[in-house]
C-alpha positions as CSV (number, residue, x, y, z in Angstrom):
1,X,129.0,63.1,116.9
2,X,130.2,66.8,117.0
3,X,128.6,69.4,115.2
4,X,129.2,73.8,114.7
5,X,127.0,75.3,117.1
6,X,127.5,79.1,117.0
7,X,129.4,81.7,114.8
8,X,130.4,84.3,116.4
9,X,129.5,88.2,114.2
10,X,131.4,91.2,116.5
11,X,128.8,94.2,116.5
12,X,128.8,97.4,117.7
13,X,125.5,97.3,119.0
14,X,122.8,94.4,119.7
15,X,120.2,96.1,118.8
16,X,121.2,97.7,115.3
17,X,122.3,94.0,114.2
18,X,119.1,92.5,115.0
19,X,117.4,95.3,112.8
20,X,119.5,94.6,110.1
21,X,119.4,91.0,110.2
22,X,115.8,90.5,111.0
23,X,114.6,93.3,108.8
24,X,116.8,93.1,105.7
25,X,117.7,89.4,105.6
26,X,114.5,87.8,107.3
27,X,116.4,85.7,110.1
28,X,114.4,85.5,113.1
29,X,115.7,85.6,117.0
30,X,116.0,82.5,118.4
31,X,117.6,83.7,121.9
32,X,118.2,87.5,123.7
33,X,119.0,86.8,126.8
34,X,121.3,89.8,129.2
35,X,123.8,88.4,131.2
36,X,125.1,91.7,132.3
37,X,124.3,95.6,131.7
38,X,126.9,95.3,128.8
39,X,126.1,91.8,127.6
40,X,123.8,90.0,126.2
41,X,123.3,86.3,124.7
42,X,121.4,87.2,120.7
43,X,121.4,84.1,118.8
44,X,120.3,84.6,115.4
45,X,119.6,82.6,112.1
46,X,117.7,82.5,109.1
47,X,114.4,81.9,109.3
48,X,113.6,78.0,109.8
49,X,116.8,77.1,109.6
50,X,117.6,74.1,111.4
51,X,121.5,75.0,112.2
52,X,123.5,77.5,111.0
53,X,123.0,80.0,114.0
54,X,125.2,82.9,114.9
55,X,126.0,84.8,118.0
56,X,125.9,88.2,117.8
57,X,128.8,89.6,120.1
58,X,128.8,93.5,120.8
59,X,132.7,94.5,121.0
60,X,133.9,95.2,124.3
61,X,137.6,97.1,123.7
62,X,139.2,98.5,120.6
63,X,140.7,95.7,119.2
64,X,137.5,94.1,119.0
65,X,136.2,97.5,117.4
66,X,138.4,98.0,114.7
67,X,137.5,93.9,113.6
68,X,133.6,94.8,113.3
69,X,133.0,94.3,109.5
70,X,136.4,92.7,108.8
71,X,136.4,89.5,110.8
72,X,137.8,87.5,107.7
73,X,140.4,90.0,106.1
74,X,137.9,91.2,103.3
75,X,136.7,87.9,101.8
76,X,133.6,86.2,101.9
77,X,133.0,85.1,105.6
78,X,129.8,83.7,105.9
79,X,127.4,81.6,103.4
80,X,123.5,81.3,103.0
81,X,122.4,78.7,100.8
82,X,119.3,79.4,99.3
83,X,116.7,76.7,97.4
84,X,115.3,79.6,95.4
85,X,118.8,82.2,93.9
86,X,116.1,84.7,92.2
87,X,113.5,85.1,94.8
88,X,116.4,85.6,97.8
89,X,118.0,87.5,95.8
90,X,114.7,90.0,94.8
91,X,113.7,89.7,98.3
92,X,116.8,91.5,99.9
93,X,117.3,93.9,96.9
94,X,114.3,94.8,97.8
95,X,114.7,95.5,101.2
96,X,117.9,97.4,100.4
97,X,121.1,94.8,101.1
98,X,123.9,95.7,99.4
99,X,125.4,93.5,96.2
100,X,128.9,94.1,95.7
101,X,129.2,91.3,93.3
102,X,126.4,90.6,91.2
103,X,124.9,87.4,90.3
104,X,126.8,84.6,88.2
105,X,127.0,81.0,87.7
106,X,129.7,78.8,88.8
107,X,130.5,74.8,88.3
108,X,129.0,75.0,92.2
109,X,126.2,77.0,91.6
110,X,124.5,80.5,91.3
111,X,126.3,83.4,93.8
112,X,126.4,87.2,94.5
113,X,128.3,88.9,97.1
114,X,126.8,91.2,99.5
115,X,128.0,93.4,102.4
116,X,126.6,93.6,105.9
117,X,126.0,97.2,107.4
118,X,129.1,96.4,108.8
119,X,130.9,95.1,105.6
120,X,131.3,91.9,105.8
121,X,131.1,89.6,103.3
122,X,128.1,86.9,102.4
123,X,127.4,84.9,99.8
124,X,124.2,84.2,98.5
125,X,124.4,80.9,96.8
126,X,122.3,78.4,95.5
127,X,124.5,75.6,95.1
128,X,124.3,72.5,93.1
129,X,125.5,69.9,95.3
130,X,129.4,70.6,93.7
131,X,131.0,70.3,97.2
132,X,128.9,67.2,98.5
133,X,127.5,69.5,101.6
């Protein structure tokens, strides 16, 4: 059996993402761990989640700079299923995430688009079981 195990996010610093994704979005730290004086091992997901982790990777050269915030061209690159739309969705207005599409309803579910503090794209959806995830 094979299974994901990590997405990689590029950041610009370890310690800003963890703010942001801790504080705004509620994930939690599963692993921060420094390899080097540069590097460090920050695994990150949402809170309780089982799978779905990501590896926060500070950029090391300029090509990996100028891709912080547009790892996918500008779409949607990563996806947090929620069981409750209008309570995750309160919860990180709230906190002061950014909506760049608001929510709507879809044959798949209910979705809004928000943007990273580095601008990448997430949705928030609470699907319906359309895809057969």
């Amino acid at each position: 059996m094979q299974r994901m195990f990590l997405t990689s996010l590029l950041v610009r610093d370890y310690d800003e993402a963890i703010d942001y994704f801790v504080g705004r979005l509620g994930f939690e730290v599963r692993v921060d761990k420094r390899l080097s004086d540069e590097k460090r091992w920050v695994v990150i997901a949402p809170e309780g989640a089982g799978h779905g982790c990501i590896l926060l990777a500070k950029a090391s050269d300029e090509r990996q700079e100028r891709q912080i915030g547009d790892q996918c061209g500008g779409r949607v690159f990563l996806f947090i299923d929620t069981d409750d739309f209008a309570r995750d969705y309160a919860k990180y207005l709230s906190r002061g995430v950014r909506f760049v599409r608001p929510p709507h309803h879809e044959d798949y579910g209910t979705v809004a688009v928000f943007e990273d503090l580095y601008g990448n794209r997430w949705d928030l959806i609470q699907h319906t079981g359309y895809f057969g995830i």
